[in-house]
C-alpha positions in Angstrom: 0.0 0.0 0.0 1.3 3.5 -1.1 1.9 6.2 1.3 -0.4 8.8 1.7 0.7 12.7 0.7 1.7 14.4 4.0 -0.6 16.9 5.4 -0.7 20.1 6.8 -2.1 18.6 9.6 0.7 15.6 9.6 3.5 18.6 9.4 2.3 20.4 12.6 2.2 17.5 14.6 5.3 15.8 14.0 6.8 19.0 14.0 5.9 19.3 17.9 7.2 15.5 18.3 3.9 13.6 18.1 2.9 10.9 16.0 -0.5 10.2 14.7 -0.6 7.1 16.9 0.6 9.0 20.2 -1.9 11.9 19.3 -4.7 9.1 19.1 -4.0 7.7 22.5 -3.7 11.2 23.9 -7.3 11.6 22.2 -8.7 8.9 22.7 -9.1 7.7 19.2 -8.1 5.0 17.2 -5.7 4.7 14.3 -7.8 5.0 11.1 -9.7 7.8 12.5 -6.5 9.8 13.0 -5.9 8.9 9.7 -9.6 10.1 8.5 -8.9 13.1 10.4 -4.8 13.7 8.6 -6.2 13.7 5.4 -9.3 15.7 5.7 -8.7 18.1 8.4 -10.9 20.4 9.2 -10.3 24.2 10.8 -10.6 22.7 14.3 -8.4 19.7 13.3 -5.4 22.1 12.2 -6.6 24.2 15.5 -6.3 21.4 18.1 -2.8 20.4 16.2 -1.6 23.9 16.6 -2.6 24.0 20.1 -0.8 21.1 21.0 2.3 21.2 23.8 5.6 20.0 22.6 6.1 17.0 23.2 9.9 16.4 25.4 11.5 12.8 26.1 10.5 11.8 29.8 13.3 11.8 32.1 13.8 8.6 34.0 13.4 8.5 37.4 15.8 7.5 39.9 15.3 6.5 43.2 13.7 8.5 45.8 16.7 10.8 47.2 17.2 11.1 51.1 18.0 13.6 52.7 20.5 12.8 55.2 21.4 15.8 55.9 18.5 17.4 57.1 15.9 14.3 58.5 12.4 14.9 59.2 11.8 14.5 63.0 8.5 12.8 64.4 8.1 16.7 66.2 8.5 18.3 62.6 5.9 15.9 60.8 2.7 16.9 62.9 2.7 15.2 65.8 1.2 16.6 68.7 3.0 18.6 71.1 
């Protein structure tokens, strides 16, 4: 199967680091309806696009950090005095 023409709408999201399939799990539609909606975008397609954040790798976490300079007393986390 041939790939389609890229869109307007197809430019402006990958250009903020989403893919169609991302942007459908952030919507909460499936594939071909992203598709559908790539190729025959309307105003409030290209709108929602636009308005989308830029997407950034997620940092991993490490582990909690400690503080072992400055622990947390049981008098300093609400206990009553």
């Amino acid at each position: 199967m041939a790939r389609s023409a890229e869109t307007e709408f197809h430019r402006i999201v990958r250009a903020k680091g989403w893919t169609l399939l991302e942007l459908g799990e952030r919507w909460g539609l499936g594939p071909r309806q992203m598709t559908r909606i790539a190729q025959g975008c309307s105003t409030r397609d290209l709108d929602s696009a636009y308005g989308l954040p830029k997407k950034t790798k997620k940092k991993k976490r490490r582990g909690t950090q400690s503080n072992a300079n400055n622990p947390i007393t049981s008098d300093e986390q609400g206990a009553p005095k």
